[in-house]
C-alpha positions as CSV (number, residue, x, y, z in Angstrom):
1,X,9.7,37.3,-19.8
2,X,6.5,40.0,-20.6
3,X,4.4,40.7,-17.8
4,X,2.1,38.5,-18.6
5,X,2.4,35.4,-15.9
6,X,2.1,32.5,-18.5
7,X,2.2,32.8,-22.5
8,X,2.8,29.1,-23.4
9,X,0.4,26.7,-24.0
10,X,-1.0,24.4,-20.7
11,X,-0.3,21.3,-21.2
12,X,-3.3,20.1,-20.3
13,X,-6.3,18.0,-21.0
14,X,-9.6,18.4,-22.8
15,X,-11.5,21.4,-20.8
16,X,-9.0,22.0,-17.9
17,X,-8.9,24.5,-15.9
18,X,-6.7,25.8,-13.5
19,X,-7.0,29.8,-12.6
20,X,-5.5,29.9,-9.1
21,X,-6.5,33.8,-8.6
22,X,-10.0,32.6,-9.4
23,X,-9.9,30.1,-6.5
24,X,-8.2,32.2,-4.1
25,X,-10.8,35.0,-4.7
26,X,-13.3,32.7,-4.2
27,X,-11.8,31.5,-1.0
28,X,-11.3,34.4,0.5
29,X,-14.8,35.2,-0.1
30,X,-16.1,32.0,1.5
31,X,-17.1,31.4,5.3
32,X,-14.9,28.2,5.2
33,X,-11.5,28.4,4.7
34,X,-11.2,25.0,6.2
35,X,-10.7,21.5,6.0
36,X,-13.7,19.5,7.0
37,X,-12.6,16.4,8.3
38,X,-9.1,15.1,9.6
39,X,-6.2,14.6,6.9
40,X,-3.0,13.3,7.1
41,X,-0.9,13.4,3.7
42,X,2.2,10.7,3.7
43,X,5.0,12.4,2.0
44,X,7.6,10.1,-0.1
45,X,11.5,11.8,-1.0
46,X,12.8,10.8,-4.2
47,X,16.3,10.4,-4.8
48,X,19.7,11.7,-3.9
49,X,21.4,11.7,-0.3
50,X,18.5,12.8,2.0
51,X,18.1,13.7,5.1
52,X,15.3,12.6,7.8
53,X,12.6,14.9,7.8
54,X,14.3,17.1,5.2
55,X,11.2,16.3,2.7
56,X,9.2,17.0,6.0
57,X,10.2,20.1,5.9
58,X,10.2,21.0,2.6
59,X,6.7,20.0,1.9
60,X,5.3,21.4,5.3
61,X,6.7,25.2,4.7
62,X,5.6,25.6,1.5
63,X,1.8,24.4,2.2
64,X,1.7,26.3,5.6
65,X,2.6,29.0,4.2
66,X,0.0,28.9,0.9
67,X,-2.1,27.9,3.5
68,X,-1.4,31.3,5.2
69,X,-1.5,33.1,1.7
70,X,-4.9,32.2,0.1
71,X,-6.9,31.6,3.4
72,X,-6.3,35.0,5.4
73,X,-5.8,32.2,8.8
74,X,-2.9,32.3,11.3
75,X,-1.5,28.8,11.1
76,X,-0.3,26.8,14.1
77,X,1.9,24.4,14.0
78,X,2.5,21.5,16.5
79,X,5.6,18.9,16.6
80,X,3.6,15.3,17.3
81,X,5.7,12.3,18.2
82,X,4.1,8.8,18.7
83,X,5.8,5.7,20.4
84,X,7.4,3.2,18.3
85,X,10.2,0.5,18.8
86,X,11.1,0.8,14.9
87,X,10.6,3.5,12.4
88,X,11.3,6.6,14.9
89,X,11.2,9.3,12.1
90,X,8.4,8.1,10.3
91,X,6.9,9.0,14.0
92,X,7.7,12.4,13.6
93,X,5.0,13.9,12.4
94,X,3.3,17.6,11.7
95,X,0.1,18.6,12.8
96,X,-1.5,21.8,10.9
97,X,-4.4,23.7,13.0
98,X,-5.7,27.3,12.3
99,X,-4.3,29.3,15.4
100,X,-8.2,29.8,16.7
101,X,-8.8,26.0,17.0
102,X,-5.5,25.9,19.4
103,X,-6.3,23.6,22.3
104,X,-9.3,23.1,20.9
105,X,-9.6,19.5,20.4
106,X,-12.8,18.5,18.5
107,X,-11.3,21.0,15.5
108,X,-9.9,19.3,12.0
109,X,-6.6,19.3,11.7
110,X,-4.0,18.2,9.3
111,X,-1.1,16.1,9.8
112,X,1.7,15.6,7.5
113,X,4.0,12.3,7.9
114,X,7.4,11.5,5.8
115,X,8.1,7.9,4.6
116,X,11.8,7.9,4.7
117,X,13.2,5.0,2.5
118,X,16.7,5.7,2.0
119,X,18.8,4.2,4.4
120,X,17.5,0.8,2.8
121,X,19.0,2.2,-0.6
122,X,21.8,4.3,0.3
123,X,25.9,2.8,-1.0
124,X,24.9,-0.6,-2.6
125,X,25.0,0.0,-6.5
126,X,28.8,0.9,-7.6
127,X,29.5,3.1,-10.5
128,X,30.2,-0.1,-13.2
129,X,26.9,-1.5,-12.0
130,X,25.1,1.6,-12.8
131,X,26.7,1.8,-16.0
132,X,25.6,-1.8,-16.6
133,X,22.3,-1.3,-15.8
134,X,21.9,2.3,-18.0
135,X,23.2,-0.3,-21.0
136,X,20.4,-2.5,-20.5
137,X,17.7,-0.1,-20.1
138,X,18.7,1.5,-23.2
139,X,18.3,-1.5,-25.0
140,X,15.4,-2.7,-23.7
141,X,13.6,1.3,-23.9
142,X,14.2,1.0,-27.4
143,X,12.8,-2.4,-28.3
144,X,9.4,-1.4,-26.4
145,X,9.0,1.8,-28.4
146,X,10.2,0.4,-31.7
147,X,6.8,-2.0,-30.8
148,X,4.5,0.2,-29.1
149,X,5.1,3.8,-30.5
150,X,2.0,3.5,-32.7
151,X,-0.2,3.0,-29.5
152,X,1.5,5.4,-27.6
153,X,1.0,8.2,-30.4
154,X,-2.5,7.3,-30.0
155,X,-2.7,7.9,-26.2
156,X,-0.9,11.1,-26.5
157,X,0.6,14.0,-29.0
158,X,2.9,15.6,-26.5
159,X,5.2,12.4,-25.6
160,X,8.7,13.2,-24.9
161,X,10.7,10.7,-26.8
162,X,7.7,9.7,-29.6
163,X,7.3,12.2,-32.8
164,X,4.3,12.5,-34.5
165,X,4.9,9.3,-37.1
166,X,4.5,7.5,-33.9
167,X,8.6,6.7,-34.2
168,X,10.8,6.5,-31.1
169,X,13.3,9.5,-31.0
170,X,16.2,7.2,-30.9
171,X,18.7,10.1,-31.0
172,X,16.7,12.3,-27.9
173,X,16.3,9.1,-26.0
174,X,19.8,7.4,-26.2
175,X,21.5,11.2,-25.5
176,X,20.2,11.2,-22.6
177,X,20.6,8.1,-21.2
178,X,24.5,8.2,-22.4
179,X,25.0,11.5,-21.2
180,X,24.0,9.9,-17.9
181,X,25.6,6.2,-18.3
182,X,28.9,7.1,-20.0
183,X,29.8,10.3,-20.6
184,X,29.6,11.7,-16.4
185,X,31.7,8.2,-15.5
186,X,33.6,8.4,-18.4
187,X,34.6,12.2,-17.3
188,X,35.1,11.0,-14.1
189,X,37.3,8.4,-14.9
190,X,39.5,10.6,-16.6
191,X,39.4,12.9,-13.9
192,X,40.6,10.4,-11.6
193,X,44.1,10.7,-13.5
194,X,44.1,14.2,-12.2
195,X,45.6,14.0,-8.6
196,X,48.0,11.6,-10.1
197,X,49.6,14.6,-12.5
198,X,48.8,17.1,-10.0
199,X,51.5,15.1,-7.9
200,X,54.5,16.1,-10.1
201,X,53.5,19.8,-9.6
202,X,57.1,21.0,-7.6
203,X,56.3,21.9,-3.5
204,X,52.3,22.2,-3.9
205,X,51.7,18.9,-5.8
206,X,51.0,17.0,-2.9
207,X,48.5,19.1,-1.3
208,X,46.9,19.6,-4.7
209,X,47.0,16.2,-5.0
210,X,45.2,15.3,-1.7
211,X,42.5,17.7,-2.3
212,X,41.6,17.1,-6.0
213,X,41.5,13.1,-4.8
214,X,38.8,13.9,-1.6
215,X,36.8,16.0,-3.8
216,X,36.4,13.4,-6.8
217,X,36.0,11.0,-4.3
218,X,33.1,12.8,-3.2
219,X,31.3,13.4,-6.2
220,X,31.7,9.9,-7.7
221,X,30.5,8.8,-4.3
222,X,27.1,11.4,-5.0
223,X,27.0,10.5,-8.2
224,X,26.7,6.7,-7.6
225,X,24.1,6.8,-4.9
226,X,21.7,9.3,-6.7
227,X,21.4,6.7,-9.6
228,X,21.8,3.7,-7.5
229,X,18.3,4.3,-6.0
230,X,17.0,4.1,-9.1
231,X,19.1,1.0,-9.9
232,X,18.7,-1.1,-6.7
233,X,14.6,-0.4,-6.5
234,X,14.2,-1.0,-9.9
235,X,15.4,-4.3,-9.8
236,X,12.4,-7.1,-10.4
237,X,14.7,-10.3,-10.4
238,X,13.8,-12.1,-7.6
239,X,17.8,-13.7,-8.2
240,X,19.4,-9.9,-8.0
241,X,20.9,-8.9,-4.4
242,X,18.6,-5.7,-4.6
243,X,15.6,-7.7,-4.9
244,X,14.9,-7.9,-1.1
245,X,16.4,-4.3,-0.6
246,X,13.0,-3.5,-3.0
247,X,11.2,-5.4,-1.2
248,X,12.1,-3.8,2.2
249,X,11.3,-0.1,0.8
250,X,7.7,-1.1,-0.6
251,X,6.8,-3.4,3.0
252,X,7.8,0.1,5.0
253,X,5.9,2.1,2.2
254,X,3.0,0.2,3.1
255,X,3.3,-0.2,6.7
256,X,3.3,3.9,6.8
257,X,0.5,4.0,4.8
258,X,-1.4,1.2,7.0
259,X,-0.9,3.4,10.0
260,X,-3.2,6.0,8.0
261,X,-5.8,4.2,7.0
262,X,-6.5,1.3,9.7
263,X,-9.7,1.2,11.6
264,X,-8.2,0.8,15.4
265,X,-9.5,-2.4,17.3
266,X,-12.1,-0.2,18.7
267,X,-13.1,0.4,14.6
268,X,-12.0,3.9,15.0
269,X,-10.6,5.3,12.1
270,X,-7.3,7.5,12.5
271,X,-8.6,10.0,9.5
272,X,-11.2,10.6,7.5
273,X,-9.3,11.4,4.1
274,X,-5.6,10.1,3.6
275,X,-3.6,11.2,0.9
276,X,-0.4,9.7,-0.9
277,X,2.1,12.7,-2.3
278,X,5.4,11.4,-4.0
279,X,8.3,13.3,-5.4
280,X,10.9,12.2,-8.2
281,X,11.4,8.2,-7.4
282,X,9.0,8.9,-4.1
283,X,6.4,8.6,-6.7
284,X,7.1,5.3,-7.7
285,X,7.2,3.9,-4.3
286,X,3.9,6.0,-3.5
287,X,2.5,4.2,-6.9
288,X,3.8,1.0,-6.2
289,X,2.5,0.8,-2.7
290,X,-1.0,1.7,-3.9
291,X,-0.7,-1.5,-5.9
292,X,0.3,-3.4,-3.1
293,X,-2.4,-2.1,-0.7
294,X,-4.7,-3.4,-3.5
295,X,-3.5,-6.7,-3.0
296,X,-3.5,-7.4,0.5
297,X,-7.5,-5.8,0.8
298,X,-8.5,-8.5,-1.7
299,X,-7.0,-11.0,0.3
300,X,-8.6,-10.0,3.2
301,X,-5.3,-8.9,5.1
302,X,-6.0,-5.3,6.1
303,X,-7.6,-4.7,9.2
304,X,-11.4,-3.6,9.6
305,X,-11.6,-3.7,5.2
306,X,-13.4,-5.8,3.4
307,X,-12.1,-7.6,0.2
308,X,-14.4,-5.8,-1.3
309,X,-12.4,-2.5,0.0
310,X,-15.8,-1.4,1.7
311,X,-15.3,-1.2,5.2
312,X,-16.6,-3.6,8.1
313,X,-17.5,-0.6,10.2
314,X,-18.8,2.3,8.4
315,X,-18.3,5.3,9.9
316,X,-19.1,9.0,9.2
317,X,-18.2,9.6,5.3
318,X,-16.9,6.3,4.6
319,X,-18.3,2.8,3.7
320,X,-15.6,1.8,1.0
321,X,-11.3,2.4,1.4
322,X,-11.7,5.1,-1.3
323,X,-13.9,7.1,0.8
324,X,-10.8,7.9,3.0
325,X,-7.8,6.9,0.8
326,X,-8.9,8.9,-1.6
327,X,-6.0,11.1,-3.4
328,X,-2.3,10.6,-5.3
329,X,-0.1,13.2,-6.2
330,X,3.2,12.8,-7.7
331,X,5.4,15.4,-8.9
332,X,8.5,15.6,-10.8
333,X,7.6,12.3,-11.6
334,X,9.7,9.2,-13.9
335,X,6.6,6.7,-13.8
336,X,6.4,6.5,-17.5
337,X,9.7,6.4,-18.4
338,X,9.8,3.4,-15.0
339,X,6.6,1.7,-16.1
340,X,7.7,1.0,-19.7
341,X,11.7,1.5,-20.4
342,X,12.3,-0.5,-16.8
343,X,9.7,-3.1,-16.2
344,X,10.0,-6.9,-16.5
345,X,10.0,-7.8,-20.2
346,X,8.3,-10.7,-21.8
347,X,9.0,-12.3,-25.4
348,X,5.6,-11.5,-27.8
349,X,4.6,-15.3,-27.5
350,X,4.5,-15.3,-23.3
351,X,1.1,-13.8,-23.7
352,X,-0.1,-15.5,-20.7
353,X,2.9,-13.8,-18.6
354,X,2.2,-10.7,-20.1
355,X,-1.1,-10.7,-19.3
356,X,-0.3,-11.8,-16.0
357,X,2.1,-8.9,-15.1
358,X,-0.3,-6.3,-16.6
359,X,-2.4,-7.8,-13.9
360,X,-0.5,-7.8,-11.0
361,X,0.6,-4.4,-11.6
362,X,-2.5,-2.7,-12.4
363,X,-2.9,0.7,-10.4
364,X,-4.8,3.0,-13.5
365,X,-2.5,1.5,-16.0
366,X,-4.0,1.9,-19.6
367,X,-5.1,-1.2,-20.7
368,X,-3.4,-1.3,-24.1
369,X,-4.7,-3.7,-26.4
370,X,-2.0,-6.5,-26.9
371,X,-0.2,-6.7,-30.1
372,X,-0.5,-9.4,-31.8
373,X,-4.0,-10.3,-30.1
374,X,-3.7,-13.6,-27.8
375,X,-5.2,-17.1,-28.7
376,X,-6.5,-16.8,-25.0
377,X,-7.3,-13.8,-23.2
378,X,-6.4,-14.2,-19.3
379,X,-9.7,-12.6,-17.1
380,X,-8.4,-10.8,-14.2
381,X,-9.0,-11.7,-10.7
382,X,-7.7,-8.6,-8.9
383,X,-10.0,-5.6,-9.3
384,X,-9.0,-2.6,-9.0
385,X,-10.3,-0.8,-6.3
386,X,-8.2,2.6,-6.6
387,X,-8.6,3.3,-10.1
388,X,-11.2,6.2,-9.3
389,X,-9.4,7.8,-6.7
390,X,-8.2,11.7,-7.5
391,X,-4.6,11.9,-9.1
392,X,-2.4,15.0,-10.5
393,X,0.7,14.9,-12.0
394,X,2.8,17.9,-11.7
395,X,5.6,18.3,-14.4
396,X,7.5,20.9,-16.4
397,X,9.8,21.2,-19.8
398,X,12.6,21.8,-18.0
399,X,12.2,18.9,-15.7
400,X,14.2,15.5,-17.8
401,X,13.0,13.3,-14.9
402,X,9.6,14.2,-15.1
403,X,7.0,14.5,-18.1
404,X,3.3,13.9,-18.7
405,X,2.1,10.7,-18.0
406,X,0.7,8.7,-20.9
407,X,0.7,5.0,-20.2
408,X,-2.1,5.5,-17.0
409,X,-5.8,6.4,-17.1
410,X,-8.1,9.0,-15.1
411,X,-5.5,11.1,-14.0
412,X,-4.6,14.8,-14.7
413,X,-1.4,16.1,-15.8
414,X,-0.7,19.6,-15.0
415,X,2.2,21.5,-16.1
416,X,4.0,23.9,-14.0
417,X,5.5,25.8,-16.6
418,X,8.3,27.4,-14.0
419,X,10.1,30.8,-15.4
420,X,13.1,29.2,-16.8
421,X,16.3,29.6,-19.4
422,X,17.0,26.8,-21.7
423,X,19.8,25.6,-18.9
424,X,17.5,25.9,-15.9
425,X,17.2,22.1,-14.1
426,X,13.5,22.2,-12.5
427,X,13.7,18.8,-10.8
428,X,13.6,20.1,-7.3
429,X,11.3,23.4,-7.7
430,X,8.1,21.8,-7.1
431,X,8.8,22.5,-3.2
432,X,8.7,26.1,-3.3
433,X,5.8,26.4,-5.8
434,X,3.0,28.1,-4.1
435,X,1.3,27.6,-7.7
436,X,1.4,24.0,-7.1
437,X,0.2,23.7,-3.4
438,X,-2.8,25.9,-3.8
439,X,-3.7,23.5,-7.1
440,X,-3.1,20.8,-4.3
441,X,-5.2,22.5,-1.6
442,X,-8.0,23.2,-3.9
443,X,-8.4,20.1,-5.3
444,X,-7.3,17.6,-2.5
445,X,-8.0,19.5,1.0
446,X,-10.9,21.8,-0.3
447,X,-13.1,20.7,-2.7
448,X,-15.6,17.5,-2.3
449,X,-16.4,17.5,-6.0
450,X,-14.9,16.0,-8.7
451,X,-11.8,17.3,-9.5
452,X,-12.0,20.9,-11.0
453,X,-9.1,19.6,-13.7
454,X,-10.9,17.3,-16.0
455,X,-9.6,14.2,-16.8
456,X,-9.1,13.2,-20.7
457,X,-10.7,9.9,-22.1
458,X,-8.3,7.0,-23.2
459,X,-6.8,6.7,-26.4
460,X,-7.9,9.8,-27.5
461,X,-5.3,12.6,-28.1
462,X,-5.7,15.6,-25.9
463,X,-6.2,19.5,-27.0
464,X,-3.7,22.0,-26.0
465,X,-5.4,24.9,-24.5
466,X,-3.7,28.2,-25.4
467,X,-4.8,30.5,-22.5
468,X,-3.1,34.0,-21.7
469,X,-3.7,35.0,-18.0
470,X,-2.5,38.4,-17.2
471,X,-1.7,38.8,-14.1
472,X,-4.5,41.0,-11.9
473,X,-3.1,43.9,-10.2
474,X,-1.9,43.6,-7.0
475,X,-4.3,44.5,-3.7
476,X,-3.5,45.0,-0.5
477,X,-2.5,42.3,1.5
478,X,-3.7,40.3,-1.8
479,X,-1.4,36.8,-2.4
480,X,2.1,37.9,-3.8
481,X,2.3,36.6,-7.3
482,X,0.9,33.0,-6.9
483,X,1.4,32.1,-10.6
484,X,5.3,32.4,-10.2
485,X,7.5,30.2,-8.9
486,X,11.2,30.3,-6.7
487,X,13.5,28.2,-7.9
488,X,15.5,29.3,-4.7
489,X,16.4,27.1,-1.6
490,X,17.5,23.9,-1.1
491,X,15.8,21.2,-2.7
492,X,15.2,17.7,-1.4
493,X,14.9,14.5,-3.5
């Protein structure tokens, strides 16, 4: 790697921008190095065998201590617990204050809450129903792109699976799903036969035996429940066992994110801005329970909103939901790959169901003109009332799980572009990227405009902006090299 902090092309869209030393400068420079209003973000883990308030933890360091970094304040922190007879660690929550507001009272602060979903997940799929379900998705990922690559070559030149004729890269795509759904169980598999040969190893083979047996128990035992969230919250058949186990996950999603943004009885709101952040399958949750929230205001079924969204009460800053629920952020992020190779598929005639479903599930999803065109065109009943709200997508190359996301609208995708080899596995370095949380604090905690990012148009293919920053020479007690990233420490989701 040259000196220079990035060489490769951003990819990002038309006019972006994104010079973090620029910002910090700026903000350095500035009388307020502040929030100006109370925030609470609701962090959601992705993946894996987590812990509770692991993701907590994660997120909190990091942004504390970019926080600490770009702002010149001394950052306290206070350990808040509220009363509950159900979710205790969703009630375990971190409240941010600069150390000169401490005991003050009437000063802004920021809290940060974790949604943690995966006891309702964790050791239902088994490893042939994983395979099973890889199998299926394979098939039905292919059938969508074989019918919709044109349209998605049209919404974007930088697709992961989609080459430039607009053709699905059957041979990238299938790889990687086999690799994934046959090749680690079929290894495994034949590792299983190992403790059994071990045994006719004279003296030792028993003990060899006994430990090669724990240890691939172990790792099939990973193995399955890292996939099996994906396969047991992915599952929209109503008839499947994992149906309700869905179900449960998005209704606690929801709840969470109720707590945030419901006026009190005395039509007092908790906060004045709300914020949704999602990691790996976190995101989908945090996506899917912005859809949901959608939902129950039009029905009338939140609390002090409006079906309208706008509120009953206005208060200071906010007459309408997206006033205070007002920003998404997802990183290291599957929605595209979810959205399209995993949704609920419909035959090209049931163009009253697909219509329907495009409805139902219509948080800033593009709306892709249907293919052949309907006799009939089905008007929508459920606007959407988040579609304007701010929304980055953190990525990077190196990051399978993740990619830019094409099928939605009015979002930015940034990528990270983490210093990496051609074997690095970025999945989990979003956490320590102080790049990353001071994009998030400028554009989520700082700034009141419009996002600095601009978003691109639909349909239209965005530019790649070839930019090389160098990176400014160092300053006393300036930030230490904001622009790279540690890949070091233990990463959640």
């Amino acid at each position: 790697m040259t000196e220079q902090i990035r060489t490769e092309s951003e990819t990002m869209t038309p006019n972006g921008k994104w010079d973090i030393h620029e910002f910090t400068s700026a903000l350095q420079r500035s009388e307020t190095r502040w929030i100006t209003q109370n925030t609470a973000i609701l962090i959601t883990h992705g993946i894996g065998n987590q812990a509770p308030l692991a993701t907590l933890d994660a997120f909190a360091r990091t942004l504390v201590e970019t926080f600490a970094d770009i702002t010149g304040e001394e950052i306290y922190l206070e350990h808040r617990f509220e009363r509950s007879e159900n979710d205790i660690f969703f009630n375990n929550f971190i409240r941010i204050r600069r150390e000169k507001d401490r005991g003050d009272h009437l000063a802004f602060h920021l809290d940060l809450y974790e949604y943690y979903w995966a006891p309702q997940a964790h050791d239902h799929a088994s490893l042939d129903q994983v395979r099973i379900w890889i199998r299926d998705t394979v098939k039905q990922g292919r059938s969508f792109y074989e019918e919709n690559g044109r349209l998605l070559r049209k919404t974007s030149s930088t697709s992961a699976f989609i080459g430039q004729s607009g053709k699905l890269n059957w041979f990238k795509y299938s790889s990687m799903l086999f690799v994934v759904g046959q090749v680690i169980p079929a290894i495994m598999w034949v590792a299983n036969l190992l403790p059994k040969i071990a045994k006719a190893i004279p003296f030792a083979g028993s003990f060899i035996s006994s430990a090669l047996s724990s240890a691939l128990k172990n790792s099939s035992y990973n193995f399955t429940n890292v996939i099996g969230d994906i396969v047991v919250y992915n599952t929209l058949d109503p008839k499947s066992e994992y149906y309700k186990i869905r179900k449960d996950i998005l209704t606690g999603g929801v709840a969470c994110l109720r707590k945030l943004i419901e006026p009190t009885e005395e039509q007092q709101r908790p906060y004045g801005r709300v914020i949704l952040a999602g990691h790996s399958l976190g995101s989908q949750i945090s996506f899917d329970t912005l859809n949901r929230l959608n939902h129950l205001i039009t029905q009338g079924d939140i609390r002090g909103i409006n079906p309208d969204g706008t509120y009953v009460t206005p208060g200071y800053r906010a007459a309408h939901i997206t006033d205070v629920l007002e920003g998404l952020i997802t990183f290291g992020s599957p929605l595209d790959k979810i959205a399209f190779f995993l949704r609920e598929q419909s035959e090209k005639h049931e163009y009253i169901r697909i219509q329907m479903l495009r409805n139902y599930f219509c948080f800033k999803q593009r709306r892709i003109p249907l293919e052949p065109k309907p006799k009939y065109i089905l008007d929508p009943s459920i606007p959407r009332l988040f579609d304007n709200i701010r929304w980055i997508n953190y990525h990077d190359k190196r990051d399978p799980v993740s990619g830019k996301l094409d099928f939605y609208e009015n979002l930015v995708n940034v990528h990270c572009d983490f210093r990496s080899n051609m074997f690095s596995f970025s999945h989990g370095w979003y956490w320590n990227s102080k790049n990353m949380f001071t994009d998030i604090i400028e554009n989520f905690l700082f700034h009141e405009d419009p996002l600095r990012h601009q978003t691109e148009a639909p349909f239209e293919s965005p530019q790649v902006i070839r930019r090389e920053i160098s990176r400014p020479e160092k300053k006393k007690d300036a930030p230490d090299r904001l622009w790279e990233t540690s890949a070091s420490g233990k990463k959640p989701g």
